[in-house]
C-alpha positions in Angstrom: -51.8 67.6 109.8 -49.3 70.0 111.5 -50.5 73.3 112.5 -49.1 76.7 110.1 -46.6 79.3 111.3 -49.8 82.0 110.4 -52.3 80.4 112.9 -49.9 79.9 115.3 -49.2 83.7 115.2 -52.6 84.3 115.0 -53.6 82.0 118.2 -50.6 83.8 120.4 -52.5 86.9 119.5 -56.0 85.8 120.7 -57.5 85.7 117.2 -59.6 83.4 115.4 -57.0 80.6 113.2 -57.9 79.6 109.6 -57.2 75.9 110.4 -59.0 75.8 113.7 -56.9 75.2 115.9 -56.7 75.8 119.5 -59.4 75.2 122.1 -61.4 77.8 124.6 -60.2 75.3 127.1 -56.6 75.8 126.9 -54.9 79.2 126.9 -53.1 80.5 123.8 -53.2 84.2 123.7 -49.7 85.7 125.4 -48.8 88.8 127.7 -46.2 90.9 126.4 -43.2 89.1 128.8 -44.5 85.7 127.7 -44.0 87.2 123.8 -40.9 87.7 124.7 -40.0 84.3 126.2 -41.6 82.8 123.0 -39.3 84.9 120.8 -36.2 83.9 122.4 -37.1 80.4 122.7 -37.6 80.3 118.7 -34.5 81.6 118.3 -32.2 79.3 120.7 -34.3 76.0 120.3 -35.4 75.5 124.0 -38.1 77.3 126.2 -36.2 78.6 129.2 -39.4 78.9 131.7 -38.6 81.3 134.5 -39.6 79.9 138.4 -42.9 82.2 139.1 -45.0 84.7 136.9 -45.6 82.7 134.2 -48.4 80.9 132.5 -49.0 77.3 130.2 -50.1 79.8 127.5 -46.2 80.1 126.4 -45.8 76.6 126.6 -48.7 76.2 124.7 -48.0 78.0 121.8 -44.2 76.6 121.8 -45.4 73.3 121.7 -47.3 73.9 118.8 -44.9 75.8 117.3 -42.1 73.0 117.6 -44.8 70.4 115.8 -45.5 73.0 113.3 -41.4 72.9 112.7 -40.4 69.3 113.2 -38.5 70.4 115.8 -38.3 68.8 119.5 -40.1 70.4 122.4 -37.5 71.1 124.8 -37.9 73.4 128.0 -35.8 74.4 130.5 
């Protein structure tokens, strides 16, 4: 079962999902810059991750954003 766009949204934004899932181990919850990131990579179909000041959490939520879309995970 894929994850939904809703939790998905919901996980970026630290709150509880209706599907569970997530995991405490593994950050999900993203800065404002990383929202940003996110954003951009939904619209051009690749995660374009910068050299320093970044976290997994973006590519975390991307990831399960692409499986949620049938789409590939491609980063950059």
């Amino acid at each position: 079962m894929s994850p939904k766009f809703d939790d998905i949204e919901r996980l970026s934004r630290g709150k509880s999902t209706r599907s569970k899932i997530g995991n405490r181990g593994i950050g999900h919850r993203l800065t404002q810059k990383e929202r940003i990131l996110f954003e951009a990579a939904k619209r051009q179909g690749f995660l374009k991750i910068p050299v320093t000041g970044i976290r997994t959490n973006v590519i975390n939520i991307y990831r399960l954003w692409c499986q949620a879309s049938n789409r590939p995970f491609i980063t950059k």
